[in-house]
C-alpha positions in Angstrom: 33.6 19.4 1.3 31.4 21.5 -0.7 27.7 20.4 0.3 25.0 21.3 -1.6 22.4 20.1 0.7 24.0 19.3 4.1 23.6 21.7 6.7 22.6 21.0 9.8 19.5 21.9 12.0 20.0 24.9 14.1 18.1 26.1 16.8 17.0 29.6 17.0 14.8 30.4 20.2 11.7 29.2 18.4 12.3 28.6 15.0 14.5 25.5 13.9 16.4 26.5 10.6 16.3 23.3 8.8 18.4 22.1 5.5 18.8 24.2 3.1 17.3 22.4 0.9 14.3 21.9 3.7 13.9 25.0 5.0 12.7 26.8 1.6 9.8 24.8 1.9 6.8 27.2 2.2 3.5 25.3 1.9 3.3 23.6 5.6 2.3 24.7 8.8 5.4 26.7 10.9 7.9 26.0 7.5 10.6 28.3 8.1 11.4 29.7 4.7 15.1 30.5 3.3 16.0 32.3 -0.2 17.0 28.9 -2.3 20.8 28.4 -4.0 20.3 30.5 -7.4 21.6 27.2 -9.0 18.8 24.9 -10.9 17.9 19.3 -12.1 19.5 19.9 -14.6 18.8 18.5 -17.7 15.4 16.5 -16.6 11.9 17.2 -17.6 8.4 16.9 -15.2 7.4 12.8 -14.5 4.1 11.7 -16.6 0.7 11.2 -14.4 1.5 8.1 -12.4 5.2 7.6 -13.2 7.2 6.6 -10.4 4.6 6.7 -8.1 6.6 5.8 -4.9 8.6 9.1 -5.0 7.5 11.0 -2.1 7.0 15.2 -1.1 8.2 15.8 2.2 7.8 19.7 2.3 11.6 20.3 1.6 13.1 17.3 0.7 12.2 13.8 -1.3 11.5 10.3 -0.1 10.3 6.6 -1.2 7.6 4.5 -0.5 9.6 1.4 0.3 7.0 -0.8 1.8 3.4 -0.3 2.5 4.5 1.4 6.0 8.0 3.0 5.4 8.9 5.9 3.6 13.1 6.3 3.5 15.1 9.3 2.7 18.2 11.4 4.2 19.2 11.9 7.6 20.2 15.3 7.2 16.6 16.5 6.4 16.0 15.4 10.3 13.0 14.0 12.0 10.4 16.8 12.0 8.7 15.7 8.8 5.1 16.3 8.8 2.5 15.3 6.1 4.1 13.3 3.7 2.6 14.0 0.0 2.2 11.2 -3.1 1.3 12.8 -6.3 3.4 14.6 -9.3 2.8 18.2 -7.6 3.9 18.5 -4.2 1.8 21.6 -3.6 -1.5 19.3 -5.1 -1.2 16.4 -4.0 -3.2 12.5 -4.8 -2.1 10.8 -1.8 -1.6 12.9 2.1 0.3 10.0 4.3 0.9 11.2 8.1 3.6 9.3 9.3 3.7 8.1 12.7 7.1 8.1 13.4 10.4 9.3 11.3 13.9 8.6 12.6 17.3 9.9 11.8 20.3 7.2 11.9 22.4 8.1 14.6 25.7 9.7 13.1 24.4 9.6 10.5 24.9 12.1 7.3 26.4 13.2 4.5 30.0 12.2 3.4 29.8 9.2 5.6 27.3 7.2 3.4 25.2 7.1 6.0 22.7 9.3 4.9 19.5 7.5 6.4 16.1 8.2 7.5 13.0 6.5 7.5 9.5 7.6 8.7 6.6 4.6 9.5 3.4 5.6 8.5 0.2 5.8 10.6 -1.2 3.6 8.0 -0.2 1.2 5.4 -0.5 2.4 1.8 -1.8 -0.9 0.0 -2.5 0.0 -3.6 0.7 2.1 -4.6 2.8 -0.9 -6.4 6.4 -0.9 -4.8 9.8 -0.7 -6.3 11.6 -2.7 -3.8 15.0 -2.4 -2.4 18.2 -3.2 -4.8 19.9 -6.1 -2.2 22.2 -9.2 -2.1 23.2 -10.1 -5.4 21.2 -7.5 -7.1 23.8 -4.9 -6.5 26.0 -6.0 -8.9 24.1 -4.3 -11.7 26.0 -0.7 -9.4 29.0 -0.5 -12.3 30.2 3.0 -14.0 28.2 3.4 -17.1 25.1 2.1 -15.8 21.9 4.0 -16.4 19.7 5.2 -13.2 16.7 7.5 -12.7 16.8 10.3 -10.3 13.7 11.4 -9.2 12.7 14.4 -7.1 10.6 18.0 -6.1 13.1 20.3 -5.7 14.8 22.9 -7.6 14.6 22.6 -11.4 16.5 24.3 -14.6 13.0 25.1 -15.6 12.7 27.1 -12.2 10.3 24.7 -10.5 9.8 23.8 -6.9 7.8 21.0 -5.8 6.7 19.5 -8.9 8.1 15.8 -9.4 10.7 15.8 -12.2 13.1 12.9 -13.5 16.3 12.8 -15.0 18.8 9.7 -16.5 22.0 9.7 -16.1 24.6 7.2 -14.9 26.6 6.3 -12.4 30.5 7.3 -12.1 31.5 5.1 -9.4 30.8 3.8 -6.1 33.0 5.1 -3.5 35.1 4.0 -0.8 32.5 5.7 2.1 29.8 3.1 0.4 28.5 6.4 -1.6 27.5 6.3 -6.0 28.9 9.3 -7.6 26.3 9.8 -10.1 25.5 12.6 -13.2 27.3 15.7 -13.8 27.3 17.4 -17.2 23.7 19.0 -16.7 22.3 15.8 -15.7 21.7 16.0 -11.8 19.5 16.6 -8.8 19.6 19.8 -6.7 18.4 21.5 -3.1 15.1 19.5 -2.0 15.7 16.3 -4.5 17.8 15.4 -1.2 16.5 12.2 0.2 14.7 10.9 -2.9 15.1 8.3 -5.2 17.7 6.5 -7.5 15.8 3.7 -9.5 18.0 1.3 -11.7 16.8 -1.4 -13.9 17.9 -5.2 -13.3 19.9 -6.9 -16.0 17.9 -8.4 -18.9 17.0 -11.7 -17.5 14.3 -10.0 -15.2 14.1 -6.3 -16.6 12.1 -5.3 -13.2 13.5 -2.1 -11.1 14.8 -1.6 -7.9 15.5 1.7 -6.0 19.3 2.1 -4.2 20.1 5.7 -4.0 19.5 8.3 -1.2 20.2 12.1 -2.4 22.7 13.5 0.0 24.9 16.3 -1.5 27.0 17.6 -3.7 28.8 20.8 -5.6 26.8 23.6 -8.0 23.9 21.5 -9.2 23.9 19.9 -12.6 27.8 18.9 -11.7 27.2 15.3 -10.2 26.1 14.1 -6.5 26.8 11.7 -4.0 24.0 9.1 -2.7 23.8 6.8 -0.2 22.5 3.3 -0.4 19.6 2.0 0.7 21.1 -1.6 0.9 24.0 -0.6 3.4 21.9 0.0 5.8 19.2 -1.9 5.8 19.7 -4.0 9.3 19.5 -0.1 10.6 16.0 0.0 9.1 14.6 -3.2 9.4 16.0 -3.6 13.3 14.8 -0.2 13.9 11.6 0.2 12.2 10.5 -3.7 13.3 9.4 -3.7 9.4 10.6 -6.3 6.8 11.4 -4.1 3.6 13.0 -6.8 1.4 10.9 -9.4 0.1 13.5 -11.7 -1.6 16.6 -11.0 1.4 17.8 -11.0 4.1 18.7 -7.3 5.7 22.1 -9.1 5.2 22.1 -9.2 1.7 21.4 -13.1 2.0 18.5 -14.4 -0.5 15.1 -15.7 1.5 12.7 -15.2 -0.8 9.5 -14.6 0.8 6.0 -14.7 -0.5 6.2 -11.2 -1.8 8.9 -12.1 -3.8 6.7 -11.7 -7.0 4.9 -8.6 -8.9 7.8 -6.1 -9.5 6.7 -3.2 -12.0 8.3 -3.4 -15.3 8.0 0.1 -16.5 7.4 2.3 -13.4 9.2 5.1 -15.8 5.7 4.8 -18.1 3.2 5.6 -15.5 -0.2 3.1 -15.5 -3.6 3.8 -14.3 -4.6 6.5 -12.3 -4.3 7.5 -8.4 -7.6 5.9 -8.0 -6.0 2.6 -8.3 -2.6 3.4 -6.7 -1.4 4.1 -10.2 -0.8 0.0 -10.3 -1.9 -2.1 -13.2 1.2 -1.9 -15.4 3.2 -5.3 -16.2 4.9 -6.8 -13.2 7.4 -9.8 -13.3 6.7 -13.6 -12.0 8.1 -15.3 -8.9 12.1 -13.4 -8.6 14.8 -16.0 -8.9 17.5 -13.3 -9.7 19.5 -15.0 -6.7 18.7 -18.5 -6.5 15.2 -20.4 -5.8 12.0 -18.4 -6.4 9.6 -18.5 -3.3 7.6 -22.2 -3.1 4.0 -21.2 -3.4 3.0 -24.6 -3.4 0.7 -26.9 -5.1 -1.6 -25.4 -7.1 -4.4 -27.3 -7.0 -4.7 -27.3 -3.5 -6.9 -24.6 -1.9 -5.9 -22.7 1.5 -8.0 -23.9 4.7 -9.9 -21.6 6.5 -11.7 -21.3 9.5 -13.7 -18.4 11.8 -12.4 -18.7 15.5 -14.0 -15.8 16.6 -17.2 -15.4 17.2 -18.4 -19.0 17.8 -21.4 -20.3 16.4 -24.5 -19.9 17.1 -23.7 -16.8 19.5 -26.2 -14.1 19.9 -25.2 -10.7 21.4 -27.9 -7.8 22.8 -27.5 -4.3 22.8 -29.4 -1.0 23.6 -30.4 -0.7 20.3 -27.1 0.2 19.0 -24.5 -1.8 16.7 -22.7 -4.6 18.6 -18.8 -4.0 18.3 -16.7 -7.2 17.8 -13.3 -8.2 16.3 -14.2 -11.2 13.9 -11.2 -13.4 13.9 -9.8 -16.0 11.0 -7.4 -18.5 11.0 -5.8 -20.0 7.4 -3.5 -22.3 6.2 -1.3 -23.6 3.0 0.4 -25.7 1.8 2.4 -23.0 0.6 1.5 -19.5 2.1 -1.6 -17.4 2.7 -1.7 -14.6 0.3 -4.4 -12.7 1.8 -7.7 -13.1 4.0 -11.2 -11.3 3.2 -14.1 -10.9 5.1 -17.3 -12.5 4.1 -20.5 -11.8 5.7 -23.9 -12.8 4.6 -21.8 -14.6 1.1 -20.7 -11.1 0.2 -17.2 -10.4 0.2 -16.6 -7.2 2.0 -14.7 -5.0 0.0 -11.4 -3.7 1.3 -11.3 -5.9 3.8 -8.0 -8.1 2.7 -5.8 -8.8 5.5 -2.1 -9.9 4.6 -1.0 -11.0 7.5 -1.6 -13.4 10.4 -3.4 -13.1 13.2 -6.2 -12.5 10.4 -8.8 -9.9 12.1 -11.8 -7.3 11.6 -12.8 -4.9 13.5 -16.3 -4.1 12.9 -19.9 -3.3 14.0 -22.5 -4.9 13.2 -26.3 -3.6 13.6 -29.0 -5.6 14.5 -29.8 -8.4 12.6 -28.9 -12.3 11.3 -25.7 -13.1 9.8 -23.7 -15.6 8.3 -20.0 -15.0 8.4 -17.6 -16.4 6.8 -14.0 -15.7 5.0 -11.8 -16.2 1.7 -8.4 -17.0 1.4 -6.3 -17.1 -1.5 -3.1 -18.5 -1.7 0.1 -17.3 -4.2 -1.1 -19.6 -6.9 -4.8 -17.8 -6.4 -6.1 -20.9 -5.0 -9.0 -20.2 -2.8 -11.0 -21.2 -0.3 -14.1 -20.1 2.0 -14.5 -20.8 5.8 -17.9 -22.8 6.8 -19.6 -20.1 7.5 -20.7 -19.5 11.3 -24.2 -17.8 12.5 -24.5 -14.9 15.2 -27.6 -13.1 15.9 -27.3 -9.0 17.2 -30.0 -8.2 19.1 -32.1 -11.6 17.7 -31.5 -15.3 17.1 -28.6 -16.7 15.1 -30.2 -18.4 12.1 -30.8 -21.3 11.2 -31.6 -21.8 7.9 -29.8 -24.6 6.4 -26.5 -23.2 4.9 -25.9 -24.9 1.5 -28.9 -23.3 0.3 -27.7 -22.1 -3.2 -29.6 -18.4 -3.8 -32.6 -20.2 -6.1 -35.9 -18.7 -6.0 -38.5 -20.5 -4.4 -41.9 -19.2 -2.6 -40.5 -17.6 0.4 -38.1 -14.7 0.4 -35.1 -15.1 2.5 -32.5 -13.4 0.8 -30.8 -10.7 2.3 -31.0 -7.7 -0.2 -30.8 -4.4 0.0 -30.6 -0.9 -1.5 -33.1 0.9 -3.0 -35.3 -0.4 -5.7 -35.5 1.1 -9.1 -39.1 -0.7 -9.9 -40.7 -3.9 -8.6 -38.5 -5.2 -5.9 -38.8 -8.1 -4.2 -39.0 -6.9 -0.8 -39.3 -3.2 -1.1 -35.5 -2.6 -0.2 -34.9 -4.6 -2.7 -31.8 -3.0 -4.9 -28.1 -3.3 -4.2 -27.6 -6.5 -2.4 -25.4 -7.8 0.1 -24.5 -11.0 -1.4 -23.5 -12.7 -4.6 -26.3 -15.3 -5.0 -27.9 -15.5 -7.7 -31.6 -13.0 -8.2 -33.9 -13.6 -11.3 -36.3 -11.0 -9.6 -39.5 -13.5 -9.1 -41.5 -13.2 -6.5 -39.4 -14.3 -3.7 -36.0 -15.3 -3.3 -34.5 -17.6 -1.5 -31.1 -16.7 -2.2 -28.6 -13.3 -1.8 -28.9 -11.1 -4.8 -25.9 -8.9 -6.2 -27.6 -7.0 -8.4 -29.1 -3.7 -8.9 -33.2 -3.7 -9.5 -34.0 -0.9 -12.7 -37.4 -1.4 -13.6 -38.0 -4.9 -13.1 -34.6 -6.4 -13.8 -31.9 -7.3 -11.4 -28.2 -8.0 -12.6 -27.1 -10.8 -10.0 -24.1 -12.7 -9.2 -23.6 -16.1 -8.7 -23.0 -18.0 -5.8 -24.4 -19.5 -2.2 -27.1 -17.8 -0.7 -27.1 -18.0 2.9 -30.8 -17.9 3.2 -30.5 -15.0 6.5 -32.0 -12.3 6.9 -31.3 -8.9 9.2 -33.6 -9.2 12.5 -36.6 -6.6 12.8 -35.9 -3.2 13.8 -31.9 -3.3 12.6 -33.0 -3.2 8.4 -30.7 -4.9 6.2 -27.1 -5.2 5.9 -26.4 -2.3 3.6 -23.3 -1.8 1.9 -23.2 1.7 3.6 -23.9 0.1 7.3 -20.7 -2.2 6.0 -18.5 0.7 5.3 -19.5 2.5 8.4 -18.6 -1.0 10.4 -15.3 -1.2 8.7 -14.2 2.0 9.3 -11.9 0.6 11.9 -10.3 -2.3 9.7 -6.7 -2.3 9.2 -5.6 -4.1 6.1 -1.7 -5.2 6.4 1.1 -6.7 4.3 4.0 -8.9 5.5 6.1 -7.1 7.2 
């Protein structure tokens, strides 16, 4: 067998030579560096800014953001991968993931079609819209003459390493050993495309993509490659990885549409937004029912219930003078399911603070001062609804302000603002606020302003004031005291 990309690891007293296609990496730390094939993908051109935006650098060979946590891609590039690079340069990249883990299927390799690996990442990557698995019935669309994307940073026919190019081609066949033959004529990936992407397009009746294909190996580039498929071995990477990569299945291939099911990209080929955003705001498709029934998300016009179960109200906690640290804790309920939980303290929505999955939790730490907390859930028909919001006290008394006050002004300030004042303020830290009641800047407020004072003018929200205020000696509730207590927050999806 002629392989393009599959040798294996070798040990040499220090130095591990690594796949060809691996080992010509030279940008990371220790990369042992090898003179490439003189051979050049082949009839492709360099992606747009944002197009495919799960395609992955791994140094020396390609992967794909699968789900928030798992990055898949070939066995035979082994275990040792290091940073793991998002972007459309490998060598400048948007997005540096450090994976926590990355293992190699056992036996597993080229010519088998077998060709698996997955790393888990040390944290999920929330904002990057995903091109899910092709599974169950989906695979049907895997017929000669059907058009595919292969994606990759390796070695181009413009002489390029490293910078994410594309190519379409089609697929021959699928063979026997569970591989796709796919490309040939010019049209083909080469050494350190191995372990990326093949995306295909779903039939007209949904027009959303899926990725399948696994680079593994091949002849002289531009002459055709085998891949393996993601689907055949997905009870390998879902048993293994304790992650659930496929929203509307089974890891059998059976469809279970789950509340994920929902939101596949359109035209990940185009490229939308910027890295900023994850590169996400392109069309998406509605509830999946490629397979049979789409997901119940349930009535629509009834709200999720929510509740705070940790801390309890009325609690006060003292410290030295410090923050107190403390894991705020929500439960929620649907009729159908729980989209996602946020944080709300003081009636200000804490920004990235959406938790996807149950048990719903915050890690935080919180200054001295009064607070109100509370939470939002929104359902899959973006229903929502707000806990009743609990009172703690750090280092002073829980308030006790009644809490359906509604943020109108009245003759005594007891909003909760803060920032830094651009003219008259109400308070003197009177600016940026931590909450979205409403603020018409008269003399006092009795609400929790959103707005930003310039001269004498605030631009507020609307909403419920909780009427609570930070205790002396802790100052307000800052947005940058909230981003220094959420530093340890770990937003999840399902999975």
């Amino acid at each position: 067998m002629n392989l393009r990309t599959a040798l294996l690891g070798v040990v040499v007293g220090s130095l591990t030579l690594l796949p060809c296609d691996y080992a010509h990496a030279s940008d990371g730390p220790g990369a042992f560096s090898l003179a490439p094939q003189q051979s050049e993908i082949y009839g492709g051109e360099p992606t747009d800014y944002c197009e495919w935006p799960t395609t992955a650098f791994l140094g020396g060979c390609t992967g794909t953001l699968v789900h928030p946590q798992m990055i898949i891609y070939a066995a035979h590039c082994g275990a040792g991968i290091g940073q793991i690079r998002l972007g459309e340069s490998g060598n400048s990249p948007e997005r540096i993931l450090n994976p926590e883990y990355c293992r190699v299927n056992p036996g597993g390799g080229p010519g088998q079609g077998n060709d698996w690996a997955y790393c888990k990442l040390q944290e999920p990557v929330l904002d990057v819209p995903i091109v899910p698995p092709l599974m169950g019935c989906e695979t049907s669309v895997l017929q000669p003459g059907k058009e595919v994307a292969l994606v990759g940073f390796g070695n181009t026919d413009d002489n390029t390493f490293g910078i994410k190019y594309e190519v379409f081609t089609t697929i021959n066949s699928i063979t026997p050993q569970d591989e796709a033959h796919i490309g040939g004529g010019g049209l083909d990936t080469c050494q350190g495309d191995s372990g990326g992407p093949v995306y295909v397009q779903l039939s007209e009746a949904d027009n959303s993509w899926r990725v399948f294909g696994i680079t593994s190996y091949g002849g002289a580039c531009g002459g055709g490659g085998y891949y393996s498929m993601m689907h055949t071995g997905m009870e390998w990477f879902e048993s293994d990885s304790g992650l659930d990569i496929t929203p509307c299945h089974n890891a059998d291939g059976t469809w279970n549409p789950g509340p994920d099911c929902k939101g596949f990209q359109l035209e990940p080929e185009v490229g939308h937004g910027s890295w900023a955003d994850g590169c996400s705001g392109g069309p998406t498709s509605g509830l999946n029912s490629i397979c049979g029934d789409p997901f119940d998300v349930g009535p629509a016009d009834t709200p999720p219930i929510v509740n705070i179960i940790n801390p309890m109200d009325g609690e006060t906690f003292t410290t030295d003078g410090g923050n107190q640290p403390m894991t705020i804790e929500a439960e929620a309920m649907d009729d159908g399911a729980v989209q996602y939980v946020e944080l709300v303290i003081n009636d200000k929505v804490i920004d990235g603070s959406a938790d996807y999955s149950a048990p719903y939790q915050w890690p935080v730490q919180m200054p001295t001062g009064q607070y109100y907390i509370s939470a939002r859930a929104v359902d899959f028909t973006d229903a929502e609804g707000f806990a009743p919001p609990i009172a703690i006290g750090v280092n002073a008394d829980a308030p006790e302000p009644d809490p359906t006050t509604t943020g109108s002004d009245s003759d005594s300030d007891s909003g909760t603002d803060s920032g830094t004042d651009g003219g008259t303020s109400d308070s003197g830290t009177d600016g940026t606020s931590a909450g979205p009641g409403d603020d018409d800047d008269d003399d006092d407020d009795n609400g929790t302003g959103s707005g930003t004072d310039s001269g004498s003018q605030e631009t507020g929200g609307s909403g419920e004031g909780c009427g609570c205020r930070s205790g002396d000696g802790g100052g307000p509730l800052t947005p940058a005291l909230l981003g220094l207590a959420l530093l340890g927050l770990t937003r999840r999806r399902r999975g």
